[in-house]
DOTI-405687 format. One line per field, with one value per residue (C-alpha): x, z, y; residue number from 1. Coordinates in Angstrom, 1 decimal, always signed. Example, Ala and Ser with C-alpha at 12.3 -4.5 7.8 and 13.67 -1.06 7.14 Angstrom:
# residues 2
X <- [+12.3 | +13.7]
Z <- [+7.8 | +7.1]
Y <- [-4.5 | -1.1]
kevo <- [1 | 2]
***
This chain:
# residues 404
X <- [+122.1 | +121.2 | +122.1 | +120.2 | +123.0 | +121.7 | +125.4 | +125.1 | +127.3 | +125.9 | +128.7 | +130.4 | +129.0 | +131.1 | +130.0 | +132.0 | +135.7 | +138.0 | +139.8 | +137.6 | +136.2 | +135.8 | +136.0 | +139.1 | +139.7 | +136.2 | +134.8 | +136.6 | +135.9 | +132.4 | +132.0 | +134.8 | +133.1 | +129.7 | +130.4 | +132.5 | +129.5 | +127.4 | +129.5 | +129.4 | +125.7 | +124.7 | +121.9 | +123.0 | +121.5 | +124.2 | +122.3 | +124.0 | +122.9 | +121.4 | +124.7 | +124.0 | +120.6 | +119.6 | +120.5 | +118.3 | +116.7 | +118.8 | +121.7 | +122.5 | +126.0 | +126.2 | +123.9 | +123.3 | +124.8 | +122.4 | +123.2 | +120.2 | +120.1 | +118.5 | +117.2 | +118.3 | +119.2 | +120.1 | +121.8 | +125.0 | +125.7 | +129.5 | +130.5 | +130.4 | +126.6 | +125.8 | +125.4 | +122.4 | +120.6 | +121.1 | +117.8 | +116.1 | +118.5 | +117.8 | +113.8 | +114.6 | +115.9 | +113.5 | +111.2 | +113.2 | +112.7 | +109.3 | +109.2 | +111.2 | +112.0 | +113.7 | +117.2 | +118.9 | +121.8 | +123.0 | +126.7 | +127.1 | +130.3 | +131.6 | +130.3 | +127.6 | +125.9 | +126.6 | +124.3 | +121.8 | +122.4 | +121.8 | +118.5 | +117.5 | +118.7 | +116.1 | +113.2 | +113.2 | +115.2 | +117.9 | +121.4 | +124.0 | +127.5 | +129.8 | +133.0 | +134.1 | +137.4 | +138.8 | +138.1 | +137.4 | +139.8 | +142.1 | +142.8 | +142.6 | +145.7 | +147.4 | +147.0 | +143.9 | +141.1 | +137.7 | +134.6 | +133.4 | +129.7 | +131.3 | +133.6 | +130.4 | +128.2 | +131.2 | +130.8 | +126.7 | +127.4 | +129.7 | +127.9 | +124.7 | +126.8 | +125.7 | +129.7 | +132.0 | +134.6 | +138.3 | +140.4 | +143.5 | +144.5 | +145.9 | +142.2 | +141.0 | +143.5 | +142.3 | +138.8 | +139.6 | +141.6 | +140.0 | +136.4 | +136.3 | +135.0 | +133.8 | +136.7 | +133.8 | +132.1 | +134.6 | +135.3 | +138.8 | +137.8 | +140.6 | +140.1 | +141.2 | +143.1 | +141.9 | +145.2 | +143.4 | +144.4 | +146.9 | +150.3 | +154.2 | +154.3 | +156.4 | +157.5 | +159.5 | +155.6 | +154.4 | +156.5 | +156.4 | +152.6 | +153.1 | +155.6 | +158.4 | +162.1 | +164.5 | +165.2 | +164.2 | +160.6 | +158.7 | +154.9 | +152.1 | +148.8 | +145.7 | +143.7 | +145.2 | +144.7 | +146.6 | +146.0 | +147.9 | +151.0 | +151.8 | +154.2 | +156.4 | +156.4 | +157.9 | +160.2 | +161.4 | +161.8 | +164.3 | +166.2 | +166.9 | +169.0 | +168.7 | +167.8 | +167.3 | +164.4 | +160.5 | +157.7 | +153.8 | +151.4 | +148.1 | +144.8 | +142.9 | +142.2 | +139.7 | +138.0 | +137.5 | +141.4 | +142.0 | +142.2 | +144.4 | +146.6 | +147.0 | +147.9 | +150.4 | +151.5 | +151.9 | +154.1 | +156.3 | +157.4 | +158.0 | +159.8 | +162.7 | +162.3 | +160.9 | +158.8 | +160.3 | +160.8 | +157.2 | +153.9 | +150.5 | +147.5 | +144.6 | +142.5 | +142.3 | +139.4 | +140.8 | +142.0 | +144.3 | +146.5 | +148.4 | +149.7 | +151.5 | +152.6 | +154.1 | +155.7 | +157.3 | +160.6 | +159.0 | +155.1 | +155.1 | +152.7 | +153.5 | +150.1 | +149.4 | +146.7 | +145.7 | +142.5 | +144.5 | +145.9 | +144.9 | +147.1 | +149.9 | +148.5 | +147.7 | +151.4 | +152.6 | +150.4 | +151.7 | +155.6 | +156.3 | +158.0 | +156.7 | +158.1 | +155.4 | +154.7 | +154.7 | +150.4 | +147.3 | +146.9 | +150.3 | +152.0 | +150.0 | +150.3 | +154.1 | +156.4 | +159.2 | +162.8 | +161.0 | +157.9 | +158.6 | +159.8 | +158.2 | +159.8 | +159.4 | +160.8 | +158.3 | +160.9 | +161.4 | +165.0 | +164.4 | +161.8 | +164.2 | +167.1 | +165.0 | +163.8 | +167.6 | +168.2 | +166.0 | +167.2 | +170.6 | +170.7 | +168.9 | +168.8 | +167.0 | +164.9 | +164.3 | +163.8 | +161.4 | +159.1 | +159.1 | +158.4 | +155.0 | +153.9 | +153.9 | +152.5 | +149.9 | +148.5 | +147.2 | +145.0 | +141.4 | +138.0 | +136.7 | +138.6 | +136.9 | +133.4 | +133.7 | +134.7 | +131.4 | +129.2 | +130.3 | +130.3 | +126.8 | +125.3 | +127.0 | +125.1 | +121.7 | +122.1 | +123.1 | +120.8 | +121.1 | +122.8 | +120.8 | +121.3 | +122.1]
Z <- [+104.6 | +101.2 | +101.4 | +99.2 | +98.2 | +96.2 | +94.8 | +93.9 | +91.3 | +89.7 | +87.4 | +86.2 | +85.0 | +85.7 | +82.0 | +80.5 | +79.7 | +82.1 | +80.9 | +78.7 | +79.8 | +83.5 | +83.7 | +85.9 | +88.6 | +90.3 | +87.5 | +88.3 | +91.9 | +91.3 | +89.0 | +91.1 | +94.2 | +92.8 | +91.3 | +94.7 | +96.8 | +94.4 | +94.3 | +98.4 | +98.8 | +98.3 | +95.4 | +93.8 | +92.3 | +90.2 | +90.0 | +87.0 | +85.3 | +82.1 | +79.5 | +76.3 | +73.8 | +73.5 | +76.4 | +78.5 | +81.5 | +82.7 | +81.9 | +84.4 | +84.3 | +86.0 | +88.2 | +91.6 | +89.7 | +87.7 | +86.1 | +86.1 | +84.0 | +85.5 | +83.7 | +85.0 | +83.0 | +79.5 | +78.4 | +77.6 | +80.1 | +81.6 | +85.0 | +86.1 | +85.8 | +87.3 | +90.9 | +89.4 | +88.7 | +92.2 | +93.2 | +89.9 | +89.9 | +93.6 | +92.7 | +89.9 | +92.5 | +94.8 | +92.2 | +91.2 | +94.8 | +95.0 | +91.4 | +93.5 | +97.1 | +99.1 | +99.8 | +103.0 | +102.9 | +100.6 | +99.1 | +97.5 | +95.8 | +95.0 | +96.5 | +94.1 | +94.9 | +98.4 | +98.0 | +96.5 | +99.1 | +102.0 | +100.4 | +99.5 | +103.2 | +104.6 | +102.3 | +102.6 | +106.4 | +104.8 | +106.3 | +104.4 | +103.1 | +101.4 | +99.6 | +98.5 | +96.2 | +96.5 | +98.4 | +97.9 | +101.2 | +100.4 | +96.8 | +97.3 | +99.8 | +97.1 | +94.6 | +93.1 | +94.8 | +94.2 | +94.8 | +98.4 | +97.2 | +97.0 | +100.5 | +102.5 | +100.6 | +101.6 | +105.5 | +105.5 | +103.8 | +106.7 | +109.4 | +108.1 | +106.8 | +109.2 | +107.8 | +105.9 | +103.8 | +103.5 | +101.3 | +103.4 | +106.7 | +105.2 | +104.0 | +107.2 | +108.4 | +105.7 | +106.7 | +110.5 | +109.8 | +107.1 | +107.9 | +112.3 | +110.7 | +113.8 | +114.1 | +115.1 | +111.9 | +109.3 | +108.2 | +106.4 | +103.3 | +100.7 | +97.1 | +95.7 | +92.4 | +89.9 | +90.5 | +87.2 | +85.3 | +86.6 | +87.6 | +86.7 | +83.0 | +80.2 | +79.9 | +76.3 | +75.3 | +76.4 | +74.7 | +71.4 | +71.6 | +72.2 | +68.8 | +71.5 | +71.5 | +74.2 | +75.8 | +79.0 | +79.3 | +81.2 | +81.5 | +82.7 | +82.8 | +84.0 | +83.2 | +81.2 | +83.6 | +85.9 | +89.2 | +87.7 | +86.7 | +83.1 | +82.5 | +84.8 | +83.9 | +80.1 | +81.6 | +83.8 | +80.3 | +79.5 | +82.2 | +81.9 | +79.1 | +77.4 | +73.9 | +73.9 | +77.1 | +75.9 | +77.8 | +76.9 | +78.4 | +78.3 | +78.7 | +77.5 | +78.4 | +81.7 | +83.4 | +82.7 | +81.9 | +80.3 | +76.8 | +78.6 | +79.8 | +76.9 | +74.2 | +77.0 | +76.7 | +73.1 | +73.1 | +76.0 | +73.8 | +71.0 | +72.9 | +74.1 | +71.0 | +72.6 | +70.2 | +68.9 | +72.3 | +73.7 | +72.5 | +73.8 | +73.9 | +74.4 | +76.5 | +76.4 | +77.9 | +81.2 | +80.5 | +78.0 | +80.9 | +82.1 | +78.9 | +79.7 | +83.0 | +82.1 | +78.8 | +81.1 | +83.2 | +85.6 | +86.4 | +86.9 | +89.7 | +90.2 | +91.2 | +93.5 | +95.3 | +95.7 | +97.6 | +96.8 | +94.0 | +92.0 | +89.2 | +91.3 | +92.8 | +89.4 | +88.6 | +91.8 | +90.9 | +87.9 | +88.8 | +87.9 | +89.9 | +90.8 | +91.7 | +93.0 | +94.6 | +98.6 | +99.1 | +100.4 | +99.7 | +97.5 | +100.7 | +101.9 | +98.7 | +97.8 | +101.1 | +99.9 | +99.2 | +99.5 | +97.1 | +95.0 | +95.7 | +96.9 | +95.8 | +98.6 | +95.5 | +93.1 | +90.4 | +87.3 | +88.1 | +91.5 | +89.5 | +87.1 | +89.6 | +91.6 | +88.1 | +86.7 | +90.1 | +88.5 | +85.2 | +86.0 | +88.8 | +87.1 | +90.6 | +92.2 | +90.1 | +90.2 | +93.8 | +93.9 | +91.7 | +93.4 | +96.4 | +94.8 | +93.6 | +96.7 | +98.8 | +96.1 | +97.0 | +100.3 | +98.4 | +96.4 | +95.7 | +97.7 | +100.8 | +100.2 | +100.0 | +103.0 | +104.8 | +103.3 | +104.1 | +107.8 | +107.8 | +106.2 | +108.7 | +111.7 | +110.2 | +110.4 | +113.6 | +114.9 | +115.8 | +112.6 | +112.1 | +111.7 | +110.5 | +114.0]
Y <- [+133.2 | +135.3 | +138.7 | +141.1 | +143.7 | +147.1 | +148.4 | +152.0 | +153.6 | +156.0 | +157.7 | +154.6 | +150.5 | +147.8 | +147.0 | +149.3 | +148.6 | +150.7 | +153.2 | +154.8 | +158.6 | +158.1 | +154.4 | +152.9 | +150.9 | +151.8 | +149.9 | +146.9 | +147.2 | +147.3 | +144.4 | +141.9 | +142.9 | +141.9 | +139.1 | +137.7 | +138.9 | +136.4 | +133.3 | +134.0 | +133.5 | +137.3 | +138.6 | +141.7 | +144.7 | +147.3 | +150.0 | +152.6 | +155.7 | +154.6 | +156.6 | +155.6 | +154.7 | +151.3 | +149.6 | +147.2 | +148.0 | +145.1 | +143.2 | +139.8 | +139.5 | +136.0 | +134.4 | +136.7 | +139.9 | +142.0 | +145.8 | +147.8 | +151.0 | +154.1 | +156.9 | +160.2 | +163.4 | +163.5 | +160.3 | +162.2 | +164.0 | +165.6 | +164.3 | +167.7 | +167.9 | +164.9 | +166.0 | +168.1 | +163.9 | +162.7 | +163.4 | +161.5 | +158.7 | +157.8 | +157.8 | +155.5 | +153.3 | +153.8 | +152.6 | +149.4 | +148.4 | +149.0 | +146.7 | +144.1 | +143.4 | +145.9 | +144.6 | +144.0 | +146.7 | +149.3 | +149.8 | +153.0 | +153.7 | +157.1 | +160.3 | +161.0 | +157.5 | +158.2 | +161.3 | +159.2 | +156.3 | +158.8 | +159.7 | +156.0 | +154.6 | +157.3 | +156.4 | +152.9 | +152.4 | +150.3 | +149.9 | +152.3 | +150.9 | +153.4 | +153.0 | +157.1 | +155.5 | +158.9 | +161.5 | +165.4 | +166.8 | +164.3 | +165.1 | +168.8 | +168.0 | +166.6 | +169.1 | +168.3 | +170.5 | +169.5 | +171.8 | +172.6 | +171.0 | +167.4 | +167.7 | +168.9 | +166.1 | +163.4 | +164.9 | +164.5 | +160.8 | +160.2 | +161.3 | +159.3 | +155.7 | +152.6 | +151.6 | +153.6 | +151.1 | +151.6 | +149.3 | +149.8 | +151.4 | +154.7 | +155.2 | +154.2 | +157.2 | +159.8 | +159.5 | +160.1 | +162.9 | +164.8 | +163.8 | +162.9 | +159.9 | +157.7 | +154.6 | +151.9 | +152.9 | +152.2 | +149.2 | +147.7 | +145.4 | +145.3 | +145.0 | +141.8 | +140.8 | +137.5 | +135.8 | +133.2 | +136.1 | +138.2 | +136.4 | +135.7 | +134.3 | +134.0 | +137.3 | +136.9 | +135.3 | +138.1 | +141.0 | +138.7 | +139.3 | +142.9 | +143.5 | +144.4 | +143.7 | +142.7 | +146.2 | +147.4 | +148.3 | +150.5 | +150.5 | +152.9 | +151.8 | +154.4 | +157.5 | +160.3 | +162.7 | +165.3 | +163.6 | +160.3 | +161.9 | +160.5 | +162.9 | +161.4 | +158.4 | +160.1 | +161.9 | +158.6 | +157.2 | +160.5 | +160.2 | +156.7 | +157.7 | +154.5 | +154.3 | +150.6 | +151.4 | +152.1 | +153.0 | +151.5 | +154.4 | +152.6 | +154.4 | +157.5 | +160.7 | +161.0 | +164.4 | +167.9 | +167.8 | +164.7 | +165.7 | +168.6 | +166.4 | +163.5 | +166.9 | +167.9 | +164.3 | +164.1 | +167.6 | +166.5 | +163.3 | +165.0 | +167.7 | +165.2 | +163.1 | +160.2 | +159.6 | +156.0 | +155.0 | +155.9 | +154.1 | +155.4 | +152.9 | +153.2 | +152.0 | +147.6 | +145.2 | +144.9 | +141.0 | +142.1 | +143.9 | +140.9 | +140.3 | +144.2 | +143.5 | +140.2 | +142.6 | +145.1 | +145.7 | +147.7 | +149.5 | +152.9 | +154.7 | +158.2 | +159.5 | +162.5 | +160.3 | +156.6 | +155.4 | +152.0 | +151.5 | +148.2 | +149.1 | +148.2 | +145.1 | +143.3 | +144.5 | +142.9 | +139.5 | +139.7 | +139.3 | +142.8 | +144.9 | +148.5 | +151.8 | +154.0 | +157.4 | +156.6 | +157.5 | +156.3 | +152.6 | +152.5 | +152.6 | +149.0 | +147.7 | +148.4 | +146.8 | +149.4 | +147.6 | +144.1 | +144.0 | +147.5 | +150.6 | +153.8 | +157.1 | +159.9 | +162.7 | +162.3 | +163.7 | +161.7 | +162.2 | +159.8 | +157.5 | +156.9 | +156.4 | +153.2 | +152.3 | +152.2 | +149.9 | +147.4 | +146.9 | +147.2 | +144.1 | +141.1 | +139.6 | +142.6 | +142.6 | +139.0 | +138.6 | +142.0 | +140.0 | +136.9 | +139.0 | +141.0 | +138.2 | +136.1 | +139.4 | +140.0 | +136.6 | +137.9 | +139.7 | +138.0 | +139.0 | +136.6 | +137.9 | +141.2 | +139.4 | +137.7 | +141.0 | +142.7 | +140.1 | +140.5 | +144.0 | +144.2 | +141.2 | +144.2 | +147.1 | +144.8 | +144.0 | +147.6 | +150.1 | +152.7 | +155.7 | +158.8 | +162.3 | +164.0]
kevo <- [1 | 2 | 3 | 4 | 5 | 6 | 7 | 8 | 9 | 10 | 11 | 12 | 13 | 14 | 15 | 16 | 17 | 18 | 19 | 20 | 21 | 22 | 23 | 24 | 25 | 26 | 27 | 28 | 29 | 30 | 31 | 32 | 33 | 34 | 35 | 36 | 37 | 38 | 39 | 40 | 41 | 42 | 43 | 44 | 45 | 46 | 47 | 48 | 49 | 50 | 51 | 52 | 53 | 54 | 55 | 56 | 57 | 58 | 59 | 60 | 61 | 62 | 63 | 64 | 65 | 66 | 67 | 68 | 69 | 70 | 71 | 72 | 73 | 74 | 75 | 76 | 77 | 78 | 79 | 80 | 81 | 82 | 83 | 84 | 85 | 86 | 87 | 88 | 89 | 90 | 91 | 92 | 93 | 94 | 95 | 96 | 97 | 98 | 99 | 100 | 101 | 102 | 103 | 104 | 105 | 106 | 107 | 108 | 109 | 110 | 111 | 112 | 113 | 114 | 115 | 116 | 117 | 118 | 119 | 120 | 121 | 122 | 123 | 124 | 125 | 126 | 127 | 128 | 129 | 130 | 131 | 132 | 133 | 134 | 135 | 136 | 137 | 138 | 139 | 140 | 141 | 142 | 143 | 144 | 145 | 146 | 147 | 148 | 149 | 150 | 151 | 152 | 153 | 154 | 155 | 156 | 157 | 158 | 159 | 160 | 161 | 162 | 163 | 164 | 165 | 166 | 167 | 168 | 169 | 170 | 171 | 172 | 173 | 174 | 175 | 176 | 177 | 178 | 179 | 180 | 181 | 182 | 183 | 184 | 185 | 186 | 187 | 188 | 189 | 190 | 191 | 192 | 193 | 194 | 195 | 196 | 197 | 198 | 199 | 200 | 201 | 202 | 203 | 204 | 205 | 206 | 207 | 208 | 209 | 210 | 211 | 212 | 213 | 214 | 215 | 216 | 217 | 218 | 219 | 220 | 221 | 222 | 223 | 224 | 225 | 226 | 227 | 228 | 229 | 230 | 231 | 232 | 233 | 234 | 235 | 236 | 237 | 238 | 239 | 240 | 241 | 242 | 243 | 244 | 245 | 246 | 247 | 248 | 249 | 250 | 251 | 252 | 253 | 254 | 255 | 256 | 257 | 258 | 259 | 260 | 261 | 262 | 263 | 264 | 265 | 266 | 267 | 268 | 269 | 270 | 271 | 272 | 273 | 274 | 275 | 276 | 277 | 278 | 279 | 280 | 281 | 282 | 283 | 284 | 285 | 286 | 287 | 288 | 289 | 290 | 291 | 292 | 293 | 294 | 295 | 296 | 297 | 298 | 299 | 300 | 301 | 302 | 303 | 304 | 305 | 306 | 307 | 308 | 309 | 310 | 311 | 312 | 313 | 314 | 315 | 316 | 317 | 318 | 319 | 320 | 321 | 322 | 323 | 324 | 325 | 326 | 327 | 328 | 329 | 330 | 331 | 332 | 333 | 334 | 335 | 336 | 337 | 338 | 339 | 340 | 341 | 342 | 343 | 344 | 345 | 346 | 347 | 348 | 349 | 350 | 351 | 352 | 353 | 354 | 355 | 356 | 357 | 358 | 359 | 360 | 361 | 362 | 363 | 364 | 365 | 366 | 367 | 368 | 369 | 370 | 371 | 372 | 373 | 374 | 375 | 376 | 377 | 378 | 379 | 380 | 381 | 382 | 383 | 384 | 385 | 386 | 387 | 388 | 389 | 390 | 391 | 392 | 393 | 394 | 395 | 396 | 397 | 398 | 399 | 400 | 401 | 402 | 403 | 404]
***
């Protein structure tokens, strides 16, 4: 049976290349799911704040999967304004449905498209799907506190969703514990990896591509930003104490702090002379990855927080092993001494001591890989789809949830 799917996400497009300003792994959640949702049967809309001139009202992507660009606010326009468009990007959908046929269930991705999902859901008495990525209590915990407006808007979403999606069991655990999140409304459905793309390859191919010797290296791929800890992975680099060993940080500065955070960067390898040893990236079509993970040694995930962690899964298809900071999906992803390792100090001193483990015993680190890669395999897009599919047919059949 067809599914019609709207898929909110207001603050990011699957269009644009991850990496860049905002744009990460929610990007290529949103455009994977969609796209598996399609080849499954299901018809989906990606509704997207319109962000830049020019671009037409709507973009199919591939058969079932279609981008639709919403006007709402200024078209430039910080992140930290956008909860003032909510209201106006919600009527443009509202209006797109009235244009077309109202769809069967609604995903919302992110708070600020849960906002707008809450809203729509009421207007139009549509079953409500939301995936939150990261969450506001959760991140605050962590270190990374996040205004009061978003955690109480999260709660409301919560308390309204027919189904509330976690990618992994710790989610599923931050929701209940942070939020009282009803159990029988959250539902498990874990992001997937293209295994057509990302897995074990030639990896002297893939460093002759790259312009890089035979020494160890290390490899950070993500946001520049706080909450993802780049620094660490620099000063993992430093206490390696290798001057044969070079790390490949690839991404670009994200958030209120990113450009912060990538000058801090700059001054913190120049500081312990790193600069031969330490190349900064930016930000590559999300393809060109596998050709780094094949390149490197090891993948770096220090992070203060993971919803997930898809990073370390395309590491993991990719043969590569990964040492990674022991939270929120990391912990499903990385099987710790088997797959990866998971470093409970998250000191560069202790990353650098499991990293050193690695490149030191060729067979270690041989057998890790073979090990991510065969765990990664456990993981695809159409997996996820499957899971959504019979999550949204659940919702349908339910009696909704309403705001109590």
């Amino acid at each position: 049976m067809t599914q019609n799917v709207a898929i909110l996400s207001l603050h990011t497009s699957p269009l644009t290349q991850p990496g860049v300003g905002d744009s990460g792994g929610m990007n290529v959640y949103v455009r994977e799911m969609a796209a598996a949702l399609a080849h499954s049967g299901s018809e989906c809309r990606v509704y997207v704040r319109r962000a830049q001139e020019g671009l037409p009202d709507e973009v199919d992507i591939e058969p079932g999967v279609t981008v639709v660009h919403i006007n709402a606010g200024p078209v430039e326009l910080n992140k930290e304004d956008l909860p003032g468009v909510v209201e106006e990007f919600a009527d443009g959908v509202l209006a797109d449905f009235r244009r077309h046929r109202r769809p069967d269930v609604i995903h919302a991705n992110y708070w600020l498209s849960g906002v707008a999902g809450h809203r729509v859901k009421h207007a139009v008495e549509v079953p409500l799907a939301v995936t939150f990525h990261t969450l506001a209590r959760v991140k605050a915990a962590t270190g990374d506190p996040e205004s009061e407006l978003r955690a109480q808007a999260e709660t409301e979403v919560i308390g309204c969703a027919d189904a509330v999606i976690a990618s992994c069991e710790p989610e599923a655990q931050q929701l209940r514990e942070f939020y009282d999140a009803p159990p029988e409304r959250i539902e498990l459905a874990a992001p997937g990896v293209e295994h057509a793309l990302f897995s074990p390859g030639d990896r002297d191919g893939a460093r002759t591509a790259l312009g890089l010797g035979q020494g160890p290296v290390l490899l950070f791929v993500g946001r520049i930003q706080p909450l993802k800890r780049p620094l660490v992975a620099v000063e993992t680099l430093a206490c390696l104490g290798r001057e044969d060993a070079r790390l490949l940080v690839v991404g670009g500065p994200s958030g209120t702090e990113g450009r912060t955070e990538y000058r801090r960067l700059q001054d913190r390898i120049h500081a312990l002379g790193l600069e031969d040893q330490v190349t900064l990236v930016p930000p590559r079509p999300h393809h060109w990855l596998s050709t780094y993970y094949r390149a490197a040694d090891v993948v770096l995930v220090p992070s203060r927080s993971e919803s997930f962690g898809l990073v370390a899964l395309e590491a993991a298809a990719s043969g590569t092993p990964v040492v990674a900071a022991p939270v929120g999906g990391l912990r499903s992803i990385v099987d710790h001494g088997r797959t990866g390792f998971l470093v409970d100090d998250a000191t560069a001193e202790a990353f650098a001591a499991q990293t050193a483990a690695l490149i030191d015993n060729p067979l270690l680190a041989a057998e890790t890989a073979m090990n991510a890669a065969e765990r990664a395999r456990s993981y695809s897009w159409a997996a996820m789809a499957r899971s959504l599919r019979a999550t949204y047919r659940r919702v349908q059949s339910r009696v909704p949830v309403y705001c109590t």
